[in-house]
Each structure stands twice: as C-alpha cells, then as structure tokens.
C-alpha positions as CSV (number, residue, x, y, z in Angstrom):
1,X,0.0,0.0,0.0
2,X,0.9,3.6,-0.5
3,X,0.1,7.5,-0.7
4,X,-1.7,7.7,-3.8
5,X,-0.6,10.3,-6.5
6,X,-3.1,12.4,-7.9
7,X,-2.2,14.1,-11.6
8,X,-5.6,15.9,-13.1
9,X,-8.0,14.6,-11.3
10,X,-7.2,11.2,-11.3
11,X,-5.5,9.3,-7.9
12,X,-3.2,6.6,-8.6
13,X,-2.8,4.5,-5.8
14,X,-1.0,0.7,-4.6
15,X,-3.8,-1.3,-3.2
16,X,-3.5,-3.9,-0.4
17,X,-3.9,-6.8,-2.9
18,X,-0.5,-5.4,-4.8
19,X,-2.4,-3.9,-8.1
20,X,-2.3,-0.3,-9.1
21,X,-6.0,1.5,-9.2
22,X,-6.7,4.8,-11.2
23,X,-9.6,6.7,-9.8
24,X,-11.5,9.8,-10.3
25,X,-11.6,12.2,-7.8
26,X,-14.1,14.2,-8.0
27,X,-16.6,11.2,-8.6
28,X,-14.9,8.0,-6.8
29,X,-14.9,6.1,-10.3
30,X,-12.5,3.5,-10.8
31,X,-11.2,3.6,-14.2
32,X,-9.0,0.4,-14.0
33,X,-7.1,-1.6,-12.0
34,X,-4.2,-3.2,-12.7
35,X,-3.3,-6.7,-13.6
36,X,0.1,-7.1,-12.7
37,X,1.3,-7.4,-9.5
38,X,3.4,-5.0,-7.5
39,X,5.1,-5.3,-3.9
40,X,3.6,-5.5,-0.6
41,X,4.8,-1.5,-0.3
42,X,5.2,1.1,-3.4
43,X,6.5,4.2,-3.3
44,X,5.0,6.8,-5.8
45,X,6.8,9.9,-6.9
46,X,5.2,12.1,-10.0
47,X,6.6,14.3,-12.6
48,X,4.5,15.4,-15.3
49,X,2.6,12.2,-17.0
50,X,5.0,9.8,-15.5
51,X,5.0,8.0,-12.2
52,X,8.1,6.7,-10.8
53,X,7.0,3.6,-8.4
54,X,9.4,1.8,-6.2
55,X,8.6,-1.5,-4.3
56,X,10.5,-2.7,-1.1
57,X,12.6,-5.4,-3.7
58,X,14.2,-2.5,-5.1
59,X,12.6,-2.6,-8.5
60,X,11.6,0.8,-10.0
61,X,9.4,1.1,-12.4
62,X,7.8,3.7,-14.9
63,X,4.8,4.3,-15.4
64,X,2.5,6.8,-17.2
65,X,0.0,8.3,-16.0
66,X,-3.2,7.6,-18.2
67,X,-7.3,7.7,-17.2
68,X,-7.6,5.2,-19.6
69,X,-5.5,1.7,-19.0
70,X,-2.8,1.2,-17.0
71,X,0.4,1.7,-18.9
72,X,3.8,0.4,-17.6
73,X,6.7,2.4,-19.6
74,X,9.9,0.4,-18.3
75,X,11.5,-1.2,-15.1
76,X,14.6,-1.7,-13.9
77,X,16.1,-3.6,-10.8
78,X,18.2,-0.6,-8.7
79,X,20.0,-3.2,-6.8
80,X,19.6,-6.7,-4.7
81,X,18.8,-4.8,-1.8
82,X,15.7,-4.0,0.3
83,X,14.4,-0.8,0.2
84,X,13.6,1.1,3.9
85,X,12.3,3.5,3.2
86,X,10.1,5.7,0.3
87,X,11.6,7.7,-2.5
88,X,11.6,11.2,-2.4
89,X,12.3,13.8,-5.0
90,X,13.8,17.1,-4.7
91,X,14.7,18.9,-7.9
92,X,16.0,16.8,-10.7
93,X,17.0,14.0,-8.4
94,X,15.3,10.9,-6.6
95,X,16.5,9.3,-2.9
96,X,15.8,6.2,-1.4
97,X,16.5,4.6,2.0
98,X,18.5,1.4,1.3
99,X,20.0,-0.8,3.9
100,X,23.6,0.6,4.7
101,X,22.9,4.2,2.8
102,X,20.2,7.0,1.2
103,X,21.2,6.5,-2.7
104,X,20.5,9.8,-5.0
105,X,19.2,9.1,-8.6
106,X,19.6,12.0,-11.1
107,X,16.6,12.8,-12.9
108,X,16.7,14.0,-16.2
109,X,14.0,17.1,-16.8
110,X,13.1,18.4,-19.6
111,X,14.8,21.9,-18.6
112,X,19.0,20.7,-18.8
113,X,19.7,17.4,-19.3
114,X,22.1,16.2,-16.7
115,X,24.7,13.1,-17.3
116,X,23.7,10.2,-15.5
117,X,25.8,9.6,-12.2
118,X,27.4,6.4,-11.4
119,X,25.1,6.0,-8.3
120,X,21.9,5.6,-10.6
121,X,19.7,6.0,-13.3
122,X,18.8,9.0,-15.6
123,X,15.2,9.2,-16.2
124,X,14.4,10.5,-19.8
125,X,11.8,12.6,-20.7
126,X,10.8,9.7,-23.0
127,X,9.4,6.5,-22.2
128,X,12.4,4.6,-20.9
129,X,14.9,4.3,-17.9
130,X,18.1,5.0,-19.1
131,X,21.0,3.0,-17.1
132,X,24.4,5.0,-16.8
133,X,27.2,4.6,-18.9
134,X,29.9,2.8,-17.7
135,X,33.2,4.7,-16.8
C-alpha cells in the first residue's frame, strides 16, 4: 500500500492486494485496476505524466500516467537490496532509503539534461529508464 498520486483529477494509488488502481476524484470512479502485481509496499513519486513507483525489492518502475488503462513504460532492478524506506524527490533528483545508505538518482528534466551519475539512473523525458554509462 501507498500514498496515492493524484495528476488531473485522477489518484493513482498501490492497493492492499499489490495492483495499481486509477480513480476519479471528484466522482470516486475507478477507471481500471491493474493486472500485474506489484510489492507488498510502493512508493509513488510524480513528474509530469510519468510515475516513478518503487517496491521494497528494489525494482523501479515507470509508469504513465493515463485515465484510460494502465500503462507500464519500463523497469529496472536498482539493486539486490531491500528498500527502507520511500523515494523522495527534490529537484531533478530521486532518494531512497536502502540498507547501509540514502542513494540519489539523477533525474533527467526536460529543462538541462544532466549526465547520469554512477550512483543511478537517468530518467528521460521519453518513455524509458536509461541506465548509466559505464566509466
């Protein structure tokens, strides 16, 4: 379960049975729920039309934000760790609680792209996580 997300009128939220649910605000209609599973928790961050979702396994996904169907853009495994604790965003990055250490992911907005930092992903204005180069 999570804090849901709301982007124009429209709450995305983690349910207790693992599934993502869109619903209308202002009316309390569900539009859809997932099929696919998530985790038992999911962190939602939002930035634009995209949702950035992260489960206590550590996988991050992407998702977008649409009324109509559910719409997973990419995922990506951060690491073999457990996640302790929600993502957070401030700026153009993204922090998460693991284990031993916060981690900061660089998120790429559509003002400056920034170069992805050896600590994490870059997160496109398109529709895909891009991993770092390596150096």
């Amino acid at each position: 379960m999570s804090t849901p997300v709301v982007i124009n009128g429209v709450a995305y939220e983690h349910l207790k049975s693992q599934r993502m649910l869109a619903i209308e605000v202002e009316t309390g209609r569900e539009l859809w729920t997932a099929s696919e599973g998530f985790g038992k928790y999911l962190s939602l961050v939002a930035q634009g039309d995209r949702i950035l979702a992260l489960d206590q396994r550590g996988l991050l996904y992407l998702l977008r934000a649409n009324p109509k169907q559910f719409e997973m853009l990419d995922k990506r495994r951060l690491n073999d760790s457990e996640i302790l604790g929600p993502s957070r965003r401030r700026g153009e990055e993204l922090f998460v609680r693991e284990l031993n250490a916060p981690r900061r992911l660089p998120l790429e907005g559509t003002r400056k792209p920034r170069e992805p930092r050896e600590c994490g992903f870059a997160f496109g204005c398109g529709s895909e996580l891009k991993k770092p180069p390596n150096r």
